[in-house]
Phi, psi and omega in degrees: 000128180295148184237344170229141190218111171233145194248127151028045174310138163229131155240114146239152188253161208251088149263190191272030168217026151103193209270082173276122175285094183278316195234122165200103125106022148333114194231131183170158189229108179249140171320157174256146215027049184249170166206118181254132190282139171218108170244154177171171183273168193318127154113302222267016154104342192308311196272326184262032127287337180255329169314286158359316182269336177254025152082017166252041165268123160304120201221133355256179028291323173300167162201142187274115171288297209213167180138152153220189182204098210246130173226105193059025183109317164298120210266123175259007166303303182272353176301137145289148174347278208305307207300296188308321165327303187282005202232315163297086160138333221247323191215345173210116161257157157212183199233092192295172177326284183267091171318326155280330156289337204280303181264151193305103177316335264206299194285175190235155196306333217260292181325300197306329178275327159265336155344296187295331166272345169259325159285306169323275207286336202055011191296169201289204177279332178263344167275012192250355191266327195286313165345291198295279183324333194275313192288289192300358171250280214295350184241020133102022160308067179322146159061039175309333180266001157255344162268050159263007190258351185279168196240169196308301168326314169304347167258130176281209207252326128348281181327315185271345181291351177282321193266001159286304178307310147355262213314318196280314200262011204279357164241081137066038188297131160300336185219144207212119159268126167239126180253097194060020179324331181240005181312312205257030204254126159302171176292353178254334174248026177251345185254357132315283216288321161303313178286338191262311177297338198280315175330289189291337177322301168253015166289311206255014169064028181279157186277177186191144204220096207230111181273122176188163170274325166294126172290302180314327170319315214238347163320257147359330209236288226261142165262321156221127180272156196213107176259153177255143158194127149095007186088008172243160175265124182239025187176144179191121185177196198276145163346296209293322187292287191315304182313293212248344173234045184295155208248304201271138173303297190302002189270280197345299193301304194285338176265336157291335165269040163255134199224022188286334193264345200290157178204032197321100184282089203247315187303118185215129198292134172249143167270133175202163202045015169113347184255311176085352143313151178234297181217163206214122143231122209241112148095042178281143134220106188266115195239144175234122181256115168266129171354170143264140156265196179270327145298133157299324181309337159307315182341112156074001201292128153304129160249155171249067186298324173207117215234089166082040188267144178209068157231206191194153177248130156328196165224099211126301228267159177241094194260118173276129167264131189233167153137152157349140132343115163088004181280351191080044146250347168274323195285312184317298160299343177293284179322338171267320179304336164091033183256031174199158188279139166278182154242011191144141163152192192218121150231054201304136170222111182042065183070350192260109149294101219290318188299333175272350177300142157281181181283352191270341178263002205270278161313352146304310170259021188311313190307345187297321179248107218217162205230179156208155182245169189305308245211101174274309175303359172231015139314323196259132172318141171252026177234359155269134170261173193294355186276317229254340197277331169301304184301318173308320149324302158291329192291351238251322156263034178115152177302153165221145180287149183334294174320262174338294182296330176299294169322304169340302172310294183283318178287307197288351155293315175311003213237315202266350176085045176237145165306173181264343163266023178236010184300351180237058181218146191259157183301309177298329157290019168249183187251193184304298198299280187325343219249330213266352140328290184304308177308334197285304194309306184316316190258013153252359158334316173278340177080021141359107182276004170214153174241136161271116167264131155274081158063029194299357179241359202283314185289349171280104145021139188276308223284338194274300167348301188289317167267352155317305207282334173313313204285333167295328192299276157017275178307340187276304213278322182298291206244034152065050203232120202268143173222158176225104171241134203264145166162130185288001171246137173284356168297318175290327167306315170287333164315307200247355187256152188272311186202150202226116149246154201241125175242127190223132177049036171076059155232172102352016216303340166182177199196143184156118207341102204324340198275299203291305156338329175261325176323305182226083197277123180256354172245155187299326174321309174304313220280359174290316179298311186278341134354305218256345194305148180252136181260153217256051165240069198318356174277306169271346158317322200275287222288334207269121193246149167289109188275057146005126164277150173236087169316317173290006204255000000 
């Protein structure tokens, strides 16, 4: 039984550089207790198609040209504020990306959640309470009734997306929008966060609506998909239709930058100083004493962000950091850079210990090691255009005449795959992939022997994802170029790395060529983590169950 039916959505939005077609000509049907997937990249209209329907587009800029969207008879394009009011949070919820932006900072988890039953239900206070305590124990809340006191910061980022889902189902919806719900979620609480939607879904028959960039996300999940680009649909059928026959070249495209299986036998130890070390760490440790606060509870309390770490890289070689939010593997990478107080350890770069260097010695060898970040808009000055953000860079080991320093320039654009037309544009006139480009020049601008990569991919689209991690590749085989690349998802791990260590609470927990490790993962951390990868199959998908670590078992 159809339970929504939408015809031919036009959204454009009216700016002062002309008319963008966010929505052109979108047509789909969702079934009642069905889920239907709507994929596509950053830009391709997915999330303001579903806004659209509950009336949270900004307008203006936006304006609905044409369309209709029929819910019980009801056309909700067209429907008014009030009609819409009773039908938005009350009969269609939705769960928005950022679970932290959605919720009030100000308010406590419990205020926020009866909100939503005193404006729909009117219940009284103790059923709305029996209500609250019901919802929050079926989306996995241990102890709901001492976190109801709680306020959203206090929540890890898996936790508070359980209390957006609450929050959705707690008056009974017939229809649930999940708009990215696991996008910015490690892999181990996204396949959490999955297995509880797949759940109540079909405890309570709900129709779903699962919005991602991800194909592998929604393999398992979706009965039907609707791919997107450019604001048209350019494909649409059953999982299996989408999976095993895609029809449109861009389906094609977006199931090839899924990179879990790809493995590029690339690595061949080169020898130097006798070893073939590059950099050696031995016994790191970064410790945090946190303030007193305003909780007391706090007082002095150790973090042990990254406790007793020991490995070491080649010259050449591409070393996977692996693990959860909050495992200490980005403070590891800070901490070899030396852009954290360290508390003990060895960090030898070709023999030279970084820890023990002054600053003057420091900076002399800084240019050997170069870092690149998760978040390129906000690495980069947005007050440099790309000529002027290069040149500072190079320039940094002495003057070059105009002519030298101009080549300089132009090969390392040439190298990240950018033009010579983009040299007087400012950060904000790129897109995610370009800006995150630039930073790669920027930071091989010296001709580094080693890169720290910080998660450089995480925020990116699979398809932009995929020619970044290419461009990495590129580059190690080009200029012999050693990386320590971080990052929680293992797909990319397994693409692009020689050997992976996997970090759990700043320890190390195993280490080992990156193939054989996901073939035969030997500590249970791992094998919970690779448990958790969602694979871009709907067969195996469906077949595939997630095993959770227990530290204590």
């Amino acid at each position: 039984m159809s339970l929504l039916t939408v015809t031919d959505l036009r959204v454009y939005f009216h700016t002062r550089n002309g008319v963008i077609k966010a929505v052109d000509g979108v047509d789909f049907e969702l079934q009642q207790g069905k889920v239907l997937g709507i994929v596509g990249e950053s830009g391709s209209g997915k999330s303001v198609t579903c806004q659209s329907l509950l009336g949270l587009l900004p307008a203006p800029p936006a304006r609905i040209e044409s369309g209709s969207a029929l819910y019980h008879s009801i056309d909700l394009l067209r429907a008014g504020e009030p009609a819409l009011r009773a039908i938005r949070g009350r009969r269609i919820a939705m769960i928005f990306q950022d679970p932290m932006t959605s919720l009030n900072p100000y308010l406590t988890i419990g205020t926020q959640l009866f909100e939503s039953l005193r404006i729909h239900l009117h219940l009284s206070r103790q059923t709305a309470l029996t209500r609250v305590l019901q919802v929050m124990d079926e989306v996995g809340i241990a102890e709901p009734a001492r976190r109801l006191d709680c306020y959203p910061h206090e929540f890890s980022g898996g936790m508070r997306q359980r209390v957006m889902i609450a929050m959705a189902l707690l008056t009974n919806p017939e229809i649930l929008i999940a708009d990215e719900p696991t996008t910015a979620l490690d892999v181990t609480i996204q396949a959490q966060i999955l297995e509880l939607i797949k759940k109540l879904q079909a405890a309570h028959h709900l129709a779903v609506i699962f919005i991602t960039h991800d194909l592998g996300v929604i393999a398992g999940l979706a009965d039907h998909i609707l791919v997107m680009h450019q604001g048209k649909v350019v494909e649409q059928g059953s999982a299996e239709a989408v999976f095993y026959r895609p029809q449109a070249e861009y389906t094609k495209n977006l199931l090839n930058s899924v990179l879990i299986s790809a493995k590029p036998q690339k690595f061949v130890a080169r020898e130097s100083n006798n070893t073939g070390r590059l950099l050696s760490v031995e016994n790191l440790k970064t410790h945090y004493r946190l303030p007193a606060g305003f909780f007391q509870r706090s007082r002095g309390q150790i973090i042990k962000a990254v406790d007793d770490v020991t490995l070491d890289l080649q010259q050449g070689e591409i070393l996977g950091l692996v693990g959860e939010s909050g495992s200490g593997k980005s403070t590891t990478g800070r901490s070899i850079m030396r852009l954290t107080q360290v508390t003990s350890g060895i960090v030898r770069l070709q023999g030279v210990n970084l820890l023990t260097l002054n600053r003057g010695e420091l900076r002399a060898i800084r240019p050997e090691i170069q870092m690149i970040f998760q978040d390129p808009y906000a690495s980069l000055n947005p007050r440099l255009t790309v000529q002027d953000t290069l040149a500072e860079a190079i320039q940094i080991k002495g003057k070059l005449t105009s002519t030298q320093l101009q080549n300089q320039i132009l090969q390392l654009l040439q190298d990240v795959g950018l033009e010579a037309v983009h040299l007087r544009k400012y950060p904000h006139e790129f897109s995610g992939g370009q800006r995150q480009r630039i930073a790669i020049a920027r930071a091989i601008a010296l001709r580094p022997k080693l890169l720290i990569a910080d998660e450089p991919v995480s925020s990116l689209d699979v398809t932009i994802r995929a020619q970044i991690l290419r461009l990495l590749l590129e580059l190690n085989q080009k200029y012999s170029l050693s990386m320590l690349f971080i990052s929680h998802d293992l797909s990319v791990i397994r693409y692009l790395t020689d050997r992976t260590a996997v970090m759990y609470q700043g320890k190390i927990v195993e280490l080992a060529e990156t193939e054989a490790l996901f073939q035969s993962p030997q500590h249970p951390y791992t094998q919970a983590l690779l448990s958790a990868i969602p694979v871009p199959d709907p067969v195996k998908e469906r077949q595939r169950r997630y095993t959770p670590y227990n530290p204590n078992s």
